[in-house]
C-alpha positions as CSV (number, residue, x, y, z in Angstrom):
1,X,-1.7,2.9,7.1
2,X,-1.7,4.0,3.4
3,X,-1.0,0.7,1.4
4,X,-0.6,2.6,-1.6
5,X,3.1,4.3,-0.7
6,X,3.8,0.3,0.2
7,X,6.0,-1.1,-2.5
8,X,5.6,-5.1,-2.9
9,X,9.2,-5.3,-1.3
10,X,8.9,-3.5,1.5
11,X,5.5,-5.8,2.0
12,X,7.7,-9.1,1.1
13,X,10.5,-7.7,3.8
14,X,7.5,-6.7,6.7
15,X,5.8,-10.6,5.7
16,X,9.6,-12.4,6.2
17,X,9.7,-10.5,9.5
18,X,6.3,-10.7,11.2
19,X,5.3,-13.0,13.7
20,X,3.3,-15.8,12.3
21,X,2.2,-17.2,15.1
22,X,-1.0,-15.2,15.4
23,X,-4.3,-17.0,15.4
24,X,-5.9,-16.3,11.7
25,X,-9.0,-13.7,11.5
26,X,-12.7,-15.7,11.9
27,X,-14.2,-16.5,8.7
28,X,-16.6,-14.6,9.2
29,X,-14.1,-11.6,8.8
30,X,-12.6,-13.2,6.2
31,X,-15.5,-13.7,3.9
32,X,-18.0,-11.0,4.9
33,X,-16.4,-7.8,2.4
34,X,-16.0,-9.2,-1.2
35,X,-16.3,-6.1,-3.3
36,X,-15.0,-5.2,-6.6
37,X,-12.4,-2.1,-5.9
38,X,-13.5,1.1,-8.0
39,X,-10.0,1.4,-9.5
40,X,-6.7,-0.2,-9.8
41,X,-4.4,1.9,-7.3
42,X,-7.5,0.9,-5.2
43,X,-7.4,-2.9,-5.5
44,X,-3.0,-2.4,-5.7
45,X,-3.2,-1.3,-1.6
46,X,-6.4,-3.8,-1.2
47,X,-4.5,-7.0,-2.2
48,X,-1.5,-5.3,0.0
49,X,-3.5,-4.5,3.0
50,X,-5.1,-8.2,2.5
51,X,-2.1,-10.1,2.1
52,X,-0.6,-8.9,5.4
53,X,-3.7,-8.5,7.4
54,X,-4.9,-11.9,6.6
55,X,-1.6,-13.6,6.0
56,X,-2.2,-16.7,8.5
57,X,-6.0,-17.6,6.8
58,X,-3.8,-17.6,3.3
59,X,-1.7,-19.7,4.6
60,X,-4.3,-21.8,5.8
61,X,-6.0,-21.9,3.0
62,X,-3.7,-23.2,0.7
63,X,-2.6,-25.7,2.9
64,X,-6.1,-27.3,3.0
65,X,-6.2,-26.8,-0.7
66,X,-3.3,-28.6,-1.3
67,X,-4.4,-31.5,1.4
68,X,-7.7,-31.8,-0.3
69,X,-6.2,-31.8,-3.9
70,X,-3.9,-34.9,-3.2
71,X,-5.8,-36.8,-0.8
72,X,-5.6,-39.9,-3.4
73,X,-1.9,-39.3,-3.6
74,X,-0.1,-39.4,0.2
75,X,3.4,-38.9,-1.3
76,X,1.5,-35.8,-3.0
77,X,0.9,-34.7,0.6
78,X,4.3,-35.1,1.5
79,X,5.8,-32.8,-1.5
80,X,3.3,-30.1,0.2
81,X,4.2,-30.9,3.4
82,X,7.6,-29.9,2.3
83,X,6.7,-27.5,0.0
84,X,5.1,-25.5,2.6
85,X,8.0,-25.7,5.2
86,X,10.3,-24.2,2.5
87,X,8.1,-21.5,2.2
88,X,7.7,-21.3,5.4
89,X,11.8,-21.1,6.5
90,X,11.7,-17.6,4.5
91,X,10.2,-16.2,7.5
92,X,12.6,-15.0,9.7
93,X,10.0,-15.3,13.0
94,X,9.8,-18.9,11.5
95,X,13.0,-19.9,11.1
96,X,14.1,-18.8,14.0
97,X,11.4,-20.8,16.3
98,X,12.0,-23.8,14.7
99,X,16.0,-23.5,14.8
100,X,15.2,-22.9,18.6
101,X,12.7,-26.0,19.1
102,X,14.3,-28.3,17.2
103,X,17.9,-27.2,19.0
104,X,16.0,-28.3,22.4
105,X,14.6,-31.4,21.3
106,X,18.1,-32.6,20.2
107,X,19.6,-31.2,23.7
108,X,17.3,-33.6,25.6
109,X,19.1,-36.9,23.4
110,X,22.5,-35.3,23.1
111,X,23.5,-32.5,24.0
112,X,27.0,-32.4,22.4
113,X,25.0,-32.2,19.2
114,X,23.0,-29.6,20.0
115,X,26.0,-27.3,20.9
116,X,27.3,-27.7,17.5
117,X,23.7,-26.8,16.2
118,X,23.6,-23.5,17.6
119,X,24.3,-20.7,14.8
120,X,27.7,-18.7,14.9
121,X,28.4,-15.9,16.9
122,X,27.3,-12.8,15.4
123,X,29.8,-9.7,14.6
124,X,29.1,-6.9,16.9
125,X,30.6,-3.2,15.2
126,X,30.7,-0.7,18.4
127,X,28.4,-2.7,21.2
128,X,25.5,-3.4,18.2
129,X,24.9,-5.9,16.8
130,X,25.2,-5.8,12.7
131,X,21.7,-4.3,11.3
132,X,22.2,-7.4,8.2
133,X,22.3,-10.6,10.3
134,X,22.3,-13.9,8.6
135,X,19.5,-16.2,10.1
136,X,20.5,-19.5,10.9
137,X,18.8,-22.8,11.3
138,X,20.1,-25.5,13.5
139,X,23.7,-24.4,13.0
140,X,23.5,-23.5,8.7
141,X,22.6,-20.7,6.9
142,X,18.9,-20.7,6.0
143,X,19.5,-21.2,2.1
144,X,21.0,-24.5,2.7
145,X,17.2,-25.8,4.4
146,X,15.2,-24.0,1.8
147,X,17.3,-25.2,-1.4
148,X,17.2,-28.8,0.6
149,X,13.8,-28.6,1.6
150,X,12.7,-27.5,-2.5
151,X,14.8,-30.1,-3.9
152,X,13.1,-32.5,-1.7
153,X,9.6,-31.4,-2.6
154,X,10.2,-31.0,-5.8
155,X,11.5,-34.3,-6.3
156,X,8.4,-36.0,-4.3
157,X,6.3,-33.8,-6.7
158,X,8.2,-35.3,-9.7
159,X,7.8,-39.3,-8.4
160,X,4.3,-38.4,-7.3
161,X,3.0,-37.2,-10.8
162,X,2.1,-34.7,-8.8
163,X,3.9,-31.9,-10.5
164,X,1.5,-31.6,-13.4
165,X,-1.5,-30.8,-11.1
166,X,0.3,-28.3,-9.2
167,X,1.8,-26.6,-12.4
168,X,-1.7,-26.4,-14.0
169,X,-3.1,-25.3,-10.8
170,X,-0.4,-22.1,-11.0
171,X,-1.7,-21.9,-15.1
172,X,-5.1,-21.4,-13.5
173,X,-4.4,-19.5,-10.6
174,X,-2.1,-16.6,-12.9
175,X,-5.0,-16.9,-15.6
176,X,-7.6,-16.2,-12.9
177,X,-5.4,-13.2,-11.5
178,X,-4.9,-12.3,-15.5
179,X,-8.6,-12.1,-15.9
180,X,-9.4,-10.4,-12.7
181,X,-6.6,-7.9,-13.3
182,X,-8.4,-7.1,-16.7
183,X,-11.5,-6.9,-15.7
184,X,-10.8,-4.2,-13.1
185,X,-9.2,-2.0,-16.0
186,X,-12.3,-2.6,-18.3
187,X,-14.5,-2.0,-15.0
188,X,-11.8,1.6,-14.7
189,X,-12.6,2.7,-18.2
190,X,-15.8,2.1,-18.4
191,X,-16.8,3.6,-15.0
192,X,-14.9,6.9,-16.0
193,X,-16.9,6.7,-19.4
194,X,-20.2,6.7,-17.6
C-alpha cells in the first residue's frame, strides 16, 4: 500500500474501524528497523504505515508508560485507566465488543435491564442498512461514555495532582516530535546540498 496518497483522516477513519483485538507485533519486530527516513514525504507514509501496522504495541506502550509513571499515585492509575477506555470507545470494533459483553453480563442478573440496554433499531432505506450508523454502547450514543468517561479521568487527574505530569509529559512529547520533525528537514537540505 502506498501510505503517501493516505491522508491522516482516512488513517484516523481505517484506525476507529479496525479490529483491535489482534495480538501486537514481537518486539523484536518492533524495535529491530530504527532508521532515520531520507526525506520528509518519506517519514509522512513511515509514521502512517507505523501507526496502523503497529497500532496494538502503541497502545501497549503507553499504557505501561502511564502505569509506570504513577505507580506512587493509585488514583493516578485510575485517571489512566479511564483515560485509556475513553480513548479506547472511539473505536468502533471496541465499542461495539464491549456494548455486547457488558449487555451479557447484565442479562445473566437481570435481564429486563439488559433489554433496555440494547441500542435502537437501526433505519433501513430500500433493504440496507444506512451507510452512517450511529454506534451505541449499552443502549446511548457513544459521545455520552466518552464525554463521561473524559470528565471522569479528567477529574481523577485533577484530585490526583496528576494533571501536571501528564500535561508536561505532552510539552515533552510535542517538543520531541518538534525536534525530530526539524531535524529531518535539516537532514533534507543538507542531504540534497551534498
Amino acid at each position: 500500500m502506498d501510505w503517501g496518497t493516505v491522508t491522516t483522516e482516512d488513517l484516523i477513519e481505517a484506525l476507529r474501524e479496525v479490529d483491535w483485538s489482534s495480538p501486537p507485533r514481537p518486539p523484536s519486530e518492533f524495535f529491530s528497523r530504527f532508521t532515520f527516513p531520507r526525506s520528509s514525504s518519506k517519514w509522512n507514509s513511515r509514521v502512517k504505515c507505523n501507526l496502523y501496522y503497529y497500532r496494538t504495541n502503541y497502545f501497549i506502550m503507553i499504557v505501561a508508560i502511564l502505569a509506570l509513571g504513577f505507580l506512587r499515585r493509585p488514583l493516578a492509575i485510575v485517571a489512566a485507566f479511564l483515560t485509556t477506555l475513553s480513548i479506547a470507545f472511539l473505536n468502533d470494533s471496541f465499542a461495539g465488543t464491549f456494548s455486547e459483553k457488558v449487555t451479557r453480563t447484565v442479562r445473566q442478573f437481570s435481564p429486563h435491564l439488559a433489554a433496555k440496554m440494547r441500542p435502537p433499531l437501526t433505519p433501513v432505506i430500500r433493504g440496507r442498512p444506512s451507510a452512517k450508523r450511529a454506534i451505541f454502547i449499552c443502549g446511548r450514543p457513544r459521545w455520552v461514555f466518552v464525554l463521561v468517561f473524559s470528565l471522569a479521568s479528567f477529574f481523577l487527574w485533577f484530585v490526583s495532582c496528576g494533571l501536571l505530569t501528564v500535561l508536561w509529559a505532552l510539552a515533552i512529547g510535542l517538543l520531541c516530535k518538534c525536534s525530530l520533525s526539524s531535524y529531518e528537514i535539516y537532514y533534507s537540505e543538507s542531504y540534497v546540498s551534498a
